[in-house]
C-alpha positions as CSV (number, residue, x, y, z in Angstrom):
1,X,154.6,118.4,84.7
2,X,155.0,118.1,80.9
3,X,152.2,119.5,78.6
4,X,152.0,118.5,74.5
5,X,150.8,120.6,72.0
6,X,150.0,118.6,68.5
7,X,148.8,119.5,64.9
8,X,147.5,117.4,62.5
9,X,147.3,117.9,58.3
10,X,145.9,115.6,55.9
11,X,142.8,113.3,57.4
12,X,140.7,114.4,54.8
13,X,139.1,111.6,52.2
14,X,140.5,112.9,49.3
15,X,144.2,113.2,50.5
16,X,146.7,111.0,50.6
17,X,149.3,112.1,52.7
18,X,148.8,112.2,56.5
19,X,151.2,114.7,59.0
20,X,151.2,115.0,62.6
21,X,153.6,117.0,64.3
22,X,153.9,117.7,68.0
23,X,155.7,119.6,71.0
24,X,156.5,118.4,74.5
25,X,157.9,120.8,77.3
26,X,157.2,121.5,80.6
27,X,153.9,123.7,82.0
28,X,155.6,126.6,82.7
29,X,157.9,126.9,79.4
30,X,154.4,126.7,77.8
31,X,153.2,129.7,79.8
32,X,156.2,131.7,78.7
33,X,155.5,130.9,75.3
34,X,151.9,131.1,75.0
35,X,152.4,135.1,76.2
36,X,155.0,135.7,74.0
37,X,152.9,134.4,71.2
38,X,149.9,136.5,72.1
39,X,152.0,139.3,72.3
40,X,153.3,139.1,68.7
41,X,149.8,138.1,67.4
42,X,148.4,141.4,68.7
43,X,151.6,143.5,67.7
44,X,150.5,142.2,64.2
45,X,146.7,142.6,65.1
46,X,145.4,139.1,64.1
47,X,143.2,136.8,67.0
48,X,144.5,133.9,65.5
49,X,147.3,132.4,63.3
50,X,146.4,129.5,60.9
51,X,149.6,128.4,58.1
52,X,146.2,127.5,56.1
53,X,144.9,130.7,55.8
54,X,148.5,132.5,55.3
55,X,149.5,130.3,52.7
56,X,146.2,131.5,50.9
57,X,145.3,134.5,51.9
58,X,142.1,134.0,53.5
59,X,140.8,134.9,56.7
60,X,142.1,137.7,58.8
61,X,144.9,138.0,56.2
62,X,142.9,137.7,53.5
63,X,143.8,140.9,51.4
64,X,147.2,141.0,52.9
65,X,150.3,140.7,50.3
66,X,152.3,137.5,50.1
67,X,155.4,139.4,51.2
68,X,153.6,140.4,54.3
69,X,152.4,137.0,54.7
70,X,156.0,135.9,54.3
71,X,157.0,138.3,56.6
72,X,154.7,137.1,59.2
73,X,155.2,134.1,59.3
74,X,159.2,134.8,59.6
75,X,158.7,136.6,62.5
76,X,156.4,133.9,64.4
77,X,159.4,131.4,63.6
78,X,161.7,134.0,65.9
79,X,159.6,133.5,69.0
């Protein structure tokens, strides 16, 4: 069985470029990923990871320093 996983960026009214980005692989490579990704999120103690709220500080990483942020995100890319 193959499961998707899609984002969206863009449907508000005052934009004017629409994105929509999307992964297909199979159930269980999703499992494997899903616990690596937990994993990391709680090794850098955040519940959740938006690009949104990195790009601009806010949120759980609001306060944190761009190079952390940047340093974050690099090492969500690895996984």
């Amino acid at each position: 069985m193959l499961e998707a996983y899609s984002d969206e960026s863009g449907i508000h009214d005052s934009v004017v470029v629409f994105a929509l980005a999307g992964y297909v692989a199979p159930a269980d490579e999703w499992e494997k990923f899903a616990s690596k990704w937990l994993s990391m999120l709680e090794r850098q103690e955040i519940k959740e990871f938006h690009t949104s709220d990195c790009e601009a500080g806010r949120g759980e990483l609001e306060g944190c320093s761009r190079e952390r942020r940047d340093e974050l995100i690099a090492r969500l890319v690895e996984q």
